[in-house]
C-alpha positions as CSV (number, residue, x, y, z in Angstrom):
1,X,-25.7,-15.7,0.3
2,X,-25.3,-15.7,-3.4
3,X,-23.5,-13.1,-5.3
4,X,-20.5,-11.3,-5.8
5,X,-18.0,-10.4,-3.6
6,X,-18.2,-7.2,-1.6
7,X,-15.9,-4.4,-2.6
8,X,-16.9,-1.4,-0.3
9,X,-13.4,-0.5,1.6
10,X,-13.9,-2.2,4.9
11,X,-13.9,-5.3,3.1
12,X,-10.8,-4.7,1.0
13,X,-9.1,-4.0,4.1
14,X,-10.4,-6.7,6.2
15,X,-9.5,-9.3,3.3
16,X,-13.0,-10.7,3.1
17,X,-13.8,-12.2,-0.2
18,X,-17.5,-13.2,0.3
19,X,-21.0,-11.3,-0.7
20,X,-22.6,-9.3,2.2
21,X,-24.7,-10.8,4.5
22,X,-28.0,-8.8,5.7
23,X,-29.7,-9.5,9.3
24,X,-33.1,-9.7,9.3
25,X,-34.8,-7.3,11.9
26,X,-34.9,-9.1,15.4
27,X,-36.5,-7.1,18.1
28,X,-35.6,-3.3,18.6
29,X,-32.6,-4.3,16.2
30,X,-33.1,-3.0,12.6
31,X,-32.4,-5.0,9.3
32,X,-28.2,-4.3,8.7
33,X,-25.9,-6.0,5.8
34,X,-22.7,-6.8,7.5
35,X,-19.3,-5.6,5.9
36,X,-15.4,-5.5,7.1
37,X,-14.3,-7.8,10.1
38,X,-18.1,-8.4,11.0
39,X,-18.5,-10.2,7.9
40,X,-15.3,-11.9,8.1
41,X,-15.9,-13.1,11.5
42,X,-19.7,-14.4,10.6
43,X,-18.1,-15.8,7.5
44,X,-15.3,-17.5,9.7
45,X,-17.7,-18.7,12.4
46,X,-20.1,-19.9,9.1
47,X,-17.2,-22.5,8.4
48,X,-16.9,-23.7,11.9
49,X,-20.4,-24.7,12.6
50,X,-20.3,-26.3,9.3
51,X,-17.0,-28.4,10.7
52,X,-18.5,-29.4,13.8
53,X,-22.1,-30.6,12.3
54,X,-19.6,-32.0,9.7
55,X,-18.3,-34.2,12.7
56,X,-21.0,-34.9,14.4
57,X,-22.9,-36.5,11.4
58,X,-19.8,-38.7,11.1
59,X,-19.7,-40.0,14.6
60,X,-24.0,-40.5,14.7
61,X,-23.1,-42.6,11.4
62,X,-20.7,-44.9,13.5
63,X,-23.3,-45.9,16.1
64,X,-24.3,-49.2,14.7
65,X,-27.8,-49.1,16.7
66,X,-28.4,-45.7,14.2
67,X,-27.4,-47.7,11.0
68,X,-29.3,-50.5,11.4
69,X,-32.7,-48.1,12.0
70,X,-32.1,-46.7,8.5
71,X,-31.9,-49.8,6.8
72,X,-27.9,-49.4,5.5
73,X,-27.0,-52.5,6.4
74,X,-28.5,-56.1,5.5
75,X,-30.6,-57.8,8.2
C-alpha cells in the first residue's frame, strides 16, 4: 500500500488521496485495483479496524493478570 496517490478521475471526484489498492483473486472473483468511493470506503474502514484493535490492546494492557504474565511489572 505504498505509493503515490491515485489520480484516475473517480478518485479526484471521490476525494480519495491514497494509492490504489489491488484484491488478490478469491474464488471465481478476478484480481481488481480498487479506485473512486470503493477505495475511499476500504481506506475509511482501513482506519476503523485500526481504532478498534487500537482499543482493544489498551484495555488487554489494563488487566493486571496479563501484565504480570509478561513480566512488566516487578514481582
Amino acid at each position: 500500500m505504498t505509493g503515490e496517490p491515485c489520480t484516475c478521475e473517480a478518485c479526484v471526484l471521490a476525494g480519495c488521496d491514497k494509492p490504489p489498492v489491488t484484491l488478490a483473486k478469491l474464488g471465481n472473483y478476478p484480481e481488481r485495483q480498487l479506485h473512486g468511493r470503493e477505495l475511499k470506503r476500504w481506506y475509511a474502514n482501513e482506519d476503523t479496524r485500526k481504532v478498534m484493535w487500537d482499543a482493544v490492546k489498551r484495555r488487554i494492557n489494563q488487566i493486571p493478570g496479563i501484565t504480570a504474565q509478561r513480566g512488566d511489572e516487578p514481582r
